[in-house]
TIBA-374383 format. One record per residue (C-alpha): residue in three letters; y, z, x. Coordinates in nm, 3 decimals, decimal comma, always signed. Example, Ala and Ser with C-alpha at 12.3 -4.5 7.8 and 13.67 -1.06 7.14 Angstrom:
2
ALA:-0,450:+0,780:+1,230 .
SER:-0,106:+0,714:+1,367 .
This chain:
388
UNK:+6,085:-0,145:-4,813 .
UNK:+6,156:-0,004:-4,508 .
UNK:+5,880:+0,080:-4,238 .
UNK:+5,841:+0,427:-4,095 .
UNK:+5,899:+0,535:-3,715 .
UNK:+5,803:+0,811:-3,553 .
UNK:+6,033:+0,924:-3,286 .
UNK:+5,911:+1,068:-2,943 .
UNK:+5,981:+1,406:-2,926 .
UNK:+6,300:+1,440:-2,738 .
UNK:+6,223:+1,532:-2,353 .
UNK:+6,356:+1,868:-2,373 .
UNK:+6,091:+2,017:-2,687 .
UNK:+5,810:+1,750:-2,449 .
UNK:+5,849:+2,025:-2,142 .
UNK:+5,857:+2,328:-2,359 .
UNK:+5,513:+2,223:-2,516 .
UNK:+5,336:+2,073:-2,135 .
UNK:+5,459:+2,382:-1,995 .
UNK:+5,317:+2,630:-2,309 .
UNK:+4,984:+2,471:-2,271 .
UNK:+4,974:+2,531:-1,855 .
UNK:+5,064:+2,873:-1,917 .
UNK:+4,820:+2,899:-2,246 .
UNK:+4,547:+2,735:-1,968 .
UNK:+4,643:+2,977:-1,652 .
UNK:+4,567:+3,280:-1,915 .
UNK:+4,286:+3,177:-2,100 .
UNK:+4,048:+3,057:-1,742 .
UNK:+4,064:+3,420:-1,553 .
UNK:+3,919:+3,571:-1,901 .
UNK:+3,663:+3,333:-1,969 .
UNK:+3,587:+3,443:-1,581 .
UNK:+3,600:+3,751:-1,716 .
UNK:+3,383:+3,735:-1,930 .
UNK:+3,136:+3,534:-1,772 .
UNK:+3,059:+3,785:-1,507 .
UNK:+2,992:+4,086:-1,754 .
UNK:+3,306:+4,243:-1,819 .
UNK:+3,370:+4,341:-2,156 .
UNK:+3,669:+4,572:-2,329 .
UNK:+3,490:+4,835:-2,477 .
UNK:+3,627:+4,923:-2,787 .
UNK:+3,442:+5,202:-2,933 .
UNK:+3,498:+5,438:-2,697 .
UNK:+3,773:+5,659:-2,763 .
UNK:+4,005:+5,615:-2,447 .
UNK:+3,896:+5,218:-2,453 .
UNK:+3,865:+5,053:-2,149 .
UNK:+3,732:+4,764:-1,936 .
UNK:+3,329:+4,786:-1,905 .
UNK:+3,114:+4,583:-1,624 .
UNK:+2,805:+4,465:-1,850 .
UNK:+2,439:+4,379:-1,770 .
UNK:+2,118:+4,267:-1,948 .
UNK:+1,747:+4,255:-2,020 .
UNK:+1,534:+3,928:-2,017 .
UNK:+1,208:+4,072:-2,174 .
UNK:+0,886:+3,824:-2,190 .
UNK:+0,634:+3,939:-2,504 .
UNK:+0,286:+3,865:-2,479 .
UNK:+0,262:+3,886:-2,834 .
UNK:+0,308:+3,612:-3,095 .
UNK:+0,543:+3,814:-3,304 .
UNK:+0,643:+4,155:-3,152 .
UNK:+0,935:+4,382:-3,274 .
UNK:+1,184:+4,452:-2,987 .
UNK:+1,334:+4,754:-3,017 .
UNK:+1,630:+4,864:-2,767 .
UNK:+1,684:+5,263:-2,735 .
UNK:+1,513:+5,264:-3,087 .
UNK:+1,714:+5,005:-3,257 .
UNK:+1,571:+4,670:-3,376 .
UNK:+1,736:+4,375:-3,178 .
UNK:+1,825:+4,101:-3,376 .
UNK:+2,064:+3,902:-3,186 .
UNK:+1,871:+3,819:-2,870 .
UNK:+1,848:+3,465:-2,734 .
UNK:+1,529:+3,357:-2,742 .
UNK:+1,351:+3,158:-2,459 .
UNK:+0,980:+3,085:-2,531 .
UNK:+0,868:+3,370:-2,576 .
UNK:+1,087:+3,613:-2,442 .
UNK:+1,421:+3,771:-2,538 .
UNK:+1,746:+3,770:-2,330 .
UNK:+1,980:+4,059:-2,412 .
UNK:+2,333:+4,051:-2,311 .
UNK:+2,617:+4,286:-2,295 .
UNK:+2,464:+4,593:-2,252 .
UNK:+2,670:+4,904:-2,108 .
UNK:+2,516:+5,004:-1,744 .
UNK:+2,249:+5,341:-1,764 .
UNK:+1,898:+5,380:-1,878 .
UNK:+1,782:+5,224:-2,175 .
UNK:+1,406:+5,235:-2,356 .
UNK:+1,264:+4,911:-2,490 .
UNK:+0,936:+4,904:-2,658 .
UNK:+0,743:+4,606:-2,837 .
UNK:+0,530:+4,667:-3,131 .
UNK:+0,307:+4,438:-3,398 .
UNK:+0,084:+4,552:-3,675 .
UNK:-0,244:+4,591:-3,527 .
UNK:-0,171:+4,591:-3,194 .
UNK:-0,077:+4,876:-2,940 .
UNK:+0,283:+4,958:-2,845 .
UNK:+0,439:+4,870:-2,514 .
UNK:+0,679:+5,092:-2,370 .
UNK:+0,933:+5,122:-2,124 .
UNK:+1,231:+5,269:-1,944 .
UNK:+1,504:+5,082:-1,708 .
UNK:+1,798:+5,118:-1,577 .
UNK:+2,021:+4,830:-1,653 .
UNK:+2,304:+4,731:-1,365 .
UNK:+2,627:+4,521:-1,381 .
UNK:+2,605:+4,195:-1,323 .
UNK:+2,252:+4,215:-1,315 .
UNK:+1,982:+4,114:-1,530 .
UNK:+1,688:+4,306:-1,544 .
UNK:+1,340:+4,178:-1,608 .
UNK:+0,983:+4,321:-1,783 .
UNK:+0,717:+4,171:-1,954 .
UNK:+0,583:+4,324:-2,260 .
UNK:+0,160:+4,313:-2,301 .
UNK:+0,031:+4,434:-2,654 .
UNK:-0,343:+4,471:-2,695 .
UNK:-0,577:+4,512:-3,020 .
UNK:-0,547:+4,861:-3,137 .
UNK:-0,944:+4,799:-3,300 .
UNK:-1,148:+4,599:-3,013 .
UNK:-1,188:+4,246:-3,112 .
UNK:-1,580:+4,065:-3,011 .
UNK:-1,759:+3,769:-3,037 .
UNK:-2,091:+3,869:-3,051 .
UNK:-2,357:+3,649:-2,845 .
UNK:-2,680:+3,667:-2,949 .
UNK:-3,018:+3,528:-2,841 .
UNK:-3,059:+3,315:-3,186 .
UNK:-2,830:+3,212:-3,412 .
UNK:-2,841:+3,013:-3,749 .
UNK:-2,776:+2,627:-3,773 .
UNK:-2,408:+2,757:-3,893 .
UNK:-2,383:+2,976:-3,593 .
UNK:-2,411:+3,319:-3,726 .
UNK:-2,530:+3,602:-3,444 .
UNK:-2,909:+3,691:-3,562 .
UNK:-3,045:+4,044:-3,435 .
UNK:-3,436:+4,059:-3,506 .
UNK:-3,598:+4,351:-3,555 .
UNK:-3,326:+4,559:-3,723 .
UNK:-3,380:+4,732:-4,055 .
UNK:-3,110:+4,550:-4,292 .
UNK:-2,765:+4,696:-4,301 .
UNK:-2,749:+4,813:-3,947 .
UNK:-2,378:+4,793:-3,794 .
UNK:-2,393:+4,637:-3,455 .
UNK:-2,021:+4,820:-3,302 .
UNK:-1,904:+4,977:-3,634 .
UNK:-1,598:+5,061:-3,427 .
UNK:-1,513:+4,640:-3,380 .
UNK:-1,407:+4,397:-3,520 .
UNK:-1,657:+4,054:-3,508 .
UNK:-1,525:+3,680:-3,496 .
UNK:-1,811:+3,580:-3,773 .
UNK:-2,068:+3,783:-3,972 .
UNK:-2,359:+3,942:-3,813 .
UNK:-2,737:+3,871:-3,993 .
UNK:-2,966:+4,163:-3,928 .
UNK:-3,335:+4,152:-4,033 .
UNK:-3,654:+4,325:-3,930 .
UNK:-3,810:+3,980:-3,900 .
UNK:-3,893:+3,853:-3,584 .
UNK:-3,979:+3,506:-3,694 .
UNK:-3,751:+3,236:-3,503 .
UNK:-3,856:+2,947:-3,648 .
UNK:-3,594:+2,892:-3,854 .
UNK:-3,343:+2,984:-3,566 .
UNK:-3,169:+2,790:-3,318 .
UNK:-3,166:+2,927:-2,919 .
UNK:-2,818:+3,015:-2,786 .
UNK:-2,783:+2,890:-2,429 .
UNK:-2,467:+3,086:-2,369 .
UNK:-2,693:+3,451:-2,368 .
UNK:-2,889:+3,295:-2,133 .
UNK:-2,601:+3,223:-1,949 .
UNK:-2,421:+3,593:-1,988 .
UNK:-2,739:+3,756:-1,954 .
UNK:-2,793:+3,584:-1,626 .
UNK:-2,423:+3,682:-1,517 .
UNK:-2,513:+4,036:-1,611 .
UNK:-2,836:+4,073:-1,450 .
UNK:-2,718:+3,846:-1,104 .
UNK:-2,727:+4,101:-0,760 .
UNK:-2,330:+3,978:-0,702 .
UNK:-2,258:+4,096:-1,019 .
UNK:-1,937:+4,368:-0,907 .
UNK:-2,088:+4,636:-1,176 .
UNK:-2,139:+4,917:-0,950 .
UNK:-1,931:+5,172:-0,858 .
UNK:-1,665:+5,114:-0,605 .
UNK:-1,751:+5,417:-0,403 .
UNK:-2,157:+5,295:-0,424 .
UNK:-2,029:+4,955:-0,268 .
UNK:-1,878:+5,157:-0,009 .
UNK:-2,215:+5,315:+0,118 .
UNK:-2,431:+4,967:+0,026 .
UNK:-2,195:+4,713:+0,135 .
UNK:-2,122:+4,595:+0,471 .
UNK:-1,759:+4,673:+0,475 .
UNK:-1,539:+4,387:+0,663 .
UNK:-1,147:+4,467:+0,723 .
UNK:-0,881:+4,204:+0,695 .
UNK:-0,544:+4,188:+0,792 .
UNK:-0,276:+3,950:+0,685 .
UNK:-0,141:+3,742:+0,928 .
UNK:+0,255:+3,696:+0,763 .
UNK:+0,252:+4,037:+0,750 .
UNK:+0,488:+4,162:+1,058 .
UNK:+0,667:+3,906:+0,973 .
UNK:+0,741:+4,020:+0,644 .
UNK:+0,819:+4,368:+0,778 .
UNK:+0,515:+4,520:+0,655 .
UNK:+0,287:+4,714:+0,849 .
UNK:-0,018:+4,511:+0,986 .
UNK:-0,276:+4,774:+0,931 .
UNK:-0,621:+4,722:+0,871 .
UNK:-0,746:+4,732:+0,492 .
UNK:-1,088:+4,851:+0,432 .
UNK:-1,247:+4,678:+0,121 .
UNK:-1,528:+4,613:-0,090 .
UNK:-1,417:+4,383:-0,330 .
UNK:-1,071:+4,148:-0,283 .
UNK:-0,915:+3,933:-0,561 .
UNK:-0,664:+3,669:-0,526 .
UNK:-0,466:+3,554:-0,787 .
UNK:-0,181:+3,316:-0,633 .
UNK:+0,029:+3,562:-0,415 .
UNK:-0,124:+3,867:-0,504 .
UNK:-0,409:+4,031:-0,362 .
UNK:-0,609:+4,313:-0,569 .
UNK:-0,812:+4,559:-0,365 .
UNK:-0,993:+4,894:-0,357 .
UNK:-0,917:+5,140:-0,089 .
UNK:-1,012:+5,449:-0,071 .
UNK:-1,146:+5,478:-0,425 .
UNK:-0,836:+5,376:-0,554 .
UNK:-0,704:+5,008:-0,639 .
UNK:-0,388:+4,843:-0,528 .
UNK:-0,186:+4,559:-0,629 .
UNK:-0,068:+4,347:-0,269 .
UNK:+0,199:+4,047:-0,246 .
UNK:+0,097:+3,792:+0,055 .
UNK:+0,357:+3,512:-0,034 .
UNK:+0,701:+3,418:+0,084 .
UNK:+0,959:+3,733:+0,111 .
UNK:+1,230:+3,507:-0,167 .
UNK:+0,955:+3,436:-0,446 .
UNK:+0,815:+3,816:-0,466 .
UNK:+0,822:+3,935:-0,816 .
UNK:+1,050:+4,108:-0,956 .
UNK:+0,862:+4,471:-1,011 .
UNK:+0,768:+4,496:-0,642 .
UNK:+1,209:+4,499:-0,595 .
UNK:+1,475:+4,757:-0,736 .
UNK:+1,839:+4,740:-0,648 .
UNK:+1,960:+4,926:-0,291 .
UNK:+2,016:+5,258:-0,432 .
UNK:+1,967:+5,631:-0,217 .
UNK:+1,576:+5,779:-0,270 .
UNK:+1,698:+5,992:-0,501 .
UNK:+1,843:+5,761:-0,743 .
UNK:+1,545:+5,550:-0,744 .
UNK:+1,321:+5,862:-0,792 .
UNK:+1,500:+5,932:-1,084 .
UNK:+1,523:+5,572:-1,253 .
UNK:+1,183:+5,402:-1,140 .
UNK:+1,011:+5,765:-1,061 .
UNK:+0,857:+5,942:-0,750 .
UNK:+0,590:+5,613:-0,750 .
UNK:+0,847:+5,380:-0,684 .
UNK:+1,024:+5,619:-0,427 .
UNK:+0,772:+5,642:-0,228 .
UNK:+0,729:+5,252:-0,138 .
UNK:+1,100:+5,208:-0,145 .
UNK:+1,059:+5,465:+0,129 .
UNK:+0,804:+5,282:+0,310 .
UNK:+0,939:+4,954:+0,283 .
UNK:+1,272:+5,091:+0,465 .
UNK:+1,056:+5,274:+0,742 .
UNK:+0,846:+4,967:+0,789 .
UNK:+1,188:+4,758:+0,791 .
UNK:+1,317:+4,962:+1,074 .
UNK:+1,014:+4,994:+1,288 .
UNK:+0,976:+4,639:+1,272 .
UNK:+1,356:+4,509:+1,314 .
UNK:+1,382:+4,302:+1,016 .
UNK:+1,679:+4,251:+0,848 .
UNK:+1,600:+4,163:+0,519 .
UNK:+1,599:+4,455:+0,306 .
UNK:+1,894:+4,515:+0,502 .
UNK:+2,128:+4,246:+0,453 .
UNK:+1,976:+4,242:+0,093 .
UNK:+2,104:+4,413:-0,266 .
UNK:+1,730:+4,502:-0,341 .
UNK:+1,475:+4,661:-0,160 .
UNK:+1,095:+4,509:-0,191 .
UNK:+0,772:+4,720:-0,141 .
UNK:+0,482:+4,508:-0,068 .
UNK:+0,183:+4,676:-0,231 .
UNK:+0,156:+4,884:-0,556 .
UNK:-0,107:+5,171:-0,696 .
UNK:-0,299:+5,094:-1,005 .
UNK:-0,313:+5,414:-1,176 .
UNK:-0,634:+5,515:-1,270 .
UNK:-0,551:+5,803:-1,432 .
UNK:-0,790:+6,028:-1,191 .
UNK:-1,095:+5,835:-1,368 .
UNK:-1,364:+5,685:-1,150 .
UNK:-1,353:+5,295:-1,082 .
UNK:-1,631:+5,094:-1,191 .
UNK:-1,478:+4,737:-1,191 .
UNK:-1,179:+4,564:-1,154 .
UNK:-1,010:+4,228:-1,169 .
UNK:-0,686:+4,028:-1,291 .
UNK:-0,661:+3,998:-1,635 .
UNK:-0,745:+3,644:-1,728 .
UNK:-0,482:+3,369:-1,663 .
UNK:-0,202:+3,649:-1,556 .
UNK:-0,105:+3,760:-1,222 .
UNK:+0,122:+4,088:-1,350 .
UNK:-0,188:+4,252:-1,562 .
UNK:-0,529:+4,405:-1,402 .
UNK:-0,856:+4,449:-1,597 .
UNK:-1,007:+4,766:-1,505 .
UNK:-1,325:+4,899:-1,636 .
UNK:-1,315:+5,301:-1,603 .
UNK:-1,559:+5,568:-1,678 .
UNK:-1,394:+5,616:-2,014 .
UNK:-1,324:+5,250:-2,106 .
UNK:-1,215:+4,904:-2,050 .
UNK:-0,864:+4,881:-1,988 .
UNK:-0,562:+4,602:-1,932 .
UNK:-0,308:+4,802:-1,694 .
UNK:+0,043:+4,627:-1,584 .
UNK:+0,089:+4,618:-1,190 .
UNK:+0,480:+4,698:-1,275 .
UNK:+0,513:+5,051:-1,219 .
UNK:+0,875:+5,075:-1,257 .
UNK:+0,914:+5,403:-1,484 .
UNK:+0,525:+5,409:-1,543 .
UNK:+0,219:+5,184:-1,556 .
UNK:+0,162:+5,153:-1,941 .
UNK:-0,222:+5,103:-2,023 .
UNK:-0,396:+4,966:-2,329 .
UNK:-0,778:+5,032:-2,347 .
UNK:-0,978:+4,722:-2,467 .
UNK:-1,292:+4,916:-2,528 .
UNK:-1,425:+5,256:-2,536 .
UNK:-1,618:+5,456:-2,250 .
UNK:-1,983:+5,259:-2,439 .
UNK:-1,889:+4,940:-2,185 .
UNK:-2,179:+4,937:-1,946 .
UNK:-2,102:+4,656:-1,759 .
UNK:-1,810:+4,375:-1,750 .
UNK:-1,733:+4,088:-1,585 .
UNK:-1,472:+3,789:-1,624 .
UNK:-1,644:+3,463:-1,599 .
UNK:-1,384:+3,094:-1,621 .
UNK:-1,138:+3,346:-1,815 .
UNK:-1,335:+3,514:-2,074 .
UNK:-1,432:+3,893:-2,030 .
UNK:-1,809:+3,899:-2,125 .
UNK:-1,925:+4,281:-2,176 .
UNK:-2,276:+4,419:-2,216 .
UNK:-2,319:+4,749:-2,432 .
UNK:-2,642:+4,867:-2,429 .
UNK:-2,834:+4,586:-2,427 .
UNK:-2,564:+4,376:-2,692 .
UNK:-2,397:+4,110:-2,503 .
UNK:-2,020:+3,966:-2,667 .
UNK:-1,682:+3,840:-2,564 .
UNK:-1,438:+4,073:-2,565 .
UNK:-1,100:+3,923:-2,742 .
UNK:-0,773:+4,040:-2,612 .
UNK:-0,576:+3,884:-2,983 .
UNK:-0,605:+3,982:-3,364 .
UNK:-0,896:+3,801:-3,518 .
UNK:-0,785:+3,618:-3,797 .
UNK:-1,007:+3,541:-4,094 .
C-alpha cells in the first residue's frame, strides 16, 4: 500500500497566496483604524455616508436603573460597575434619563462630540422619604417607643420607617431599654456649632474671616477674596456660601478637575445653547481670567475649565448645606421648603431630588448619616428603598 505525499505548492500559486494575504492585511488595518477612532458608514441615511461617532459613559447611583437614550431603552451598553458605556452614537444633542420604581427620575441633556466621550453621573432618590426613627426608649427587640401617645397615632404618615413604631399613652419605662444614640443626636441637635441657622443670620452673628487660595493665580483663576460663613472640603472641592447663595469650588491640580467643571472649546454661543446661559457665563470667565493672567492652558487646550459652580437654590432661602455623604459631585441642601440632594454638574441644568418636605427643622450630617429633627422627632434620613 502505497503512502501518501503531499506536494508543496508549486512556487508560483506560494506568491499568489503571500502576496493576497499582504494585500488582504494592508486593507483590513486602516479600517480597523477606522473604526477604532469613531468612524462609522452610516447606512440609514438616505444619501449614506461616512459618520465621525462619539459616546456616553453614564455612572448610576442606583442599583438597578433603566437607561433610556432620547427615550429609547438601551440595551446594548457595556457595563462597568455600575455605569454604562455607550458607543457609536451620531454627534448632536441627545437626552438620557435614569429611572427605578420608587425612586425619582434623573434627567439630562448633552451634546455628544466625535471622538469624544462624554461623561454624567446619574443620582436617583426615594420618591416617599425613607427614616429610621430614633427614639428615647426602645424595646429589648429594638422597636422605637413614643410614650404618651394615644394608640394609633402616625409618627410621619408621609414616610416610610425601617421597623414598626409602638405608640402608647403609658409613660412607664420599666420595661424599656434607654437608646444612647438620641442622646447622642439630641446632643448634636441642641450643640451651639450646630450649622442650623440661617446663612444670612451667620452673616450678622458670625465673625466673618476671608480666605484666599494660594494655587489660585496659578491656576488662572482670579485670587479674590471669598467672604464665608461656613466652608466644606471634600477632597478638591470646596463648598461655600457667598452672598446668600452657595457655590461649588475646585482647589486641586488643573489635569485631575472633573469633568462637569470642562466643556469642549466651542464660541459662547454654542456653549450657551448646549450647556445653557449658566455654563456660558463661567466659560466666559474662565477665558477672561485666562487672559488677564497669561496662562496658556485653556489655550493650548480642547476644553475650557471654570473653576467654581452655582448651586441653584431655586430663589429659596438657605438654611444648611453640606456634601452629600461619601460623594464629592452631590450637595445636601436643606431649604425653606425641604431637604434636598442637588448635583454640582450644571451642564444643561442642576437636577434636584427633595429628600424631605419643608417639616425639616433642623439637619445635620454626622460620620455620613443625615440625622434630622422634625418637631421634636429625631430619625435618620435614608437616601435607598427600604426593603422589608
Amino acid at each position: 500500500m502505497s503512502t501518501p505525499t503531499v506536494k508543496p505548492l508549486p512556487q508560483g500559486r506560494r506568491r499568489v497566496v503571500f502576496l493576497g494575504m499582504v494585500f488582504l492585511f494592508l486593507g483590513a488595518v486602516p479600517l480597523f483604524v477606522f473604526y477604532a477612532t469613531g468612524y462609522r458608514y452610516d447606512f440609514f441615511s438616505e444619501t449614506g455616508g461616512i459618520t465621525a461617532t462619539g459616546g456616553l459613559y453614564i455612572s448610576i447611583l442606583a442599583d438597578k436603573g433603566e437607561l433610556f437614550l432620547d427615550e429609547a431603552p438601551v440595551q446594548d451598553v457595556r457595563i462597568f460597575r455600575k455605569a454604562s458605556y455607550i458607543q457609536n452614537l451620531v454627534p448632536g444633542m441627545h437626552r438620557i434619563h435614569v429611572q427605578e420604581p420608587g425612586l425619582q427620575t434623573w434627567v439630562k441633556e448633552l451634546p455628544v462630540y466625535p471622538y469624544i466621550v462624554t461623561e454624567a453621573e446619574a443620582f436617583l432618590m426615594p420618591i416617599r422619604p425613607q427614616v429610621r426613627l430614633v427614639t428615647e426608649y426602645q424595646t429589648a427587640t429594638g422597636t422605637p417607643v413614643y410614650l404618651g401617645m394615644s394608640p394609633g397615632t402616625q409618627i410621619l404618615p408621609f414616610a416610610s420607617s425601617t421597623l414598626p413604631v409602638s405608640v402608647t399613652k403609658s409613660q412607664a419605662t420599666s420595661t424599656l431599654v434607654v437608646n444612647s444614640e438620641y442622646d447622642f443626636v439630641s446632643e448634636l441637635f441642641n450643640s451651639e456649632n450646630t450649622s442650623t441657622t440661617t446663612l444670612i443670620k451667620k452673616v450678622t452673628n458670625e465673625v466673618v474671616g476671608g480666605f484666599k487660595f494660594a494655587n489660585d493665580s496659578a491656576r488662572g483663576v482670579a485670587s479674590s477674596t471669598e467672604l464665608s460663613t461656613t466652608t466644606r472640603l471634600w477632597r478638591d472641592i470646596s463648598l461655600y456660601e457667598r452672598d446668600g447663595e452657595v457655590f461649588a469650588k475646585y482647589v486641586g491640580e488643573q489635569n485631575n478637575i472633573p469633568y462637569y467643571f470642562c466643556v469642549p472649546k466651542t464660541s459662547l454661543a454654542s456653549t450657551s445653547e448646549l450647556y445653557g446661559a449658566q455654563v456660558m457665563t463661567g466659560v466666559a470667565q474662565a477665558m477672561e481670567e485666562s487672559s488677564l493672567f497669561g496662562t496658556t492652558e485653556t489655550a493650548n487646550s480642547s476644553k475650557i475649565c471654570r473653576s467654581e459652580i452655582r448651586i441653584d437654590t431655586h430663589g429659596k432661602e438657605v438654611i444648611y448645606f453640606d456634601f452629600f455623604p461619601n460623594s464629592g459631585d452631590l450637595v445636601l441642601l436643606h431649604l425653606e421648603d425641604g431637604i434636598f440632594v442637588v448635583e454640582i454638574d450644571d451642564r444643561s441644568w442642576q437636577n434636584s431630588e427633595q429628600l424631605y418636605p419643608d417639616s425639616a427643622e433642623k439637619v445635620i450630617i454626622n460620620n455620613g448619616i443625615i440625622y434630622v429633627e422634625d418637631h421634636s422627632i429625631y430619625f435618620e434620613l435614608l437616601t435607598t428603598l427600604i426593603t422589608q
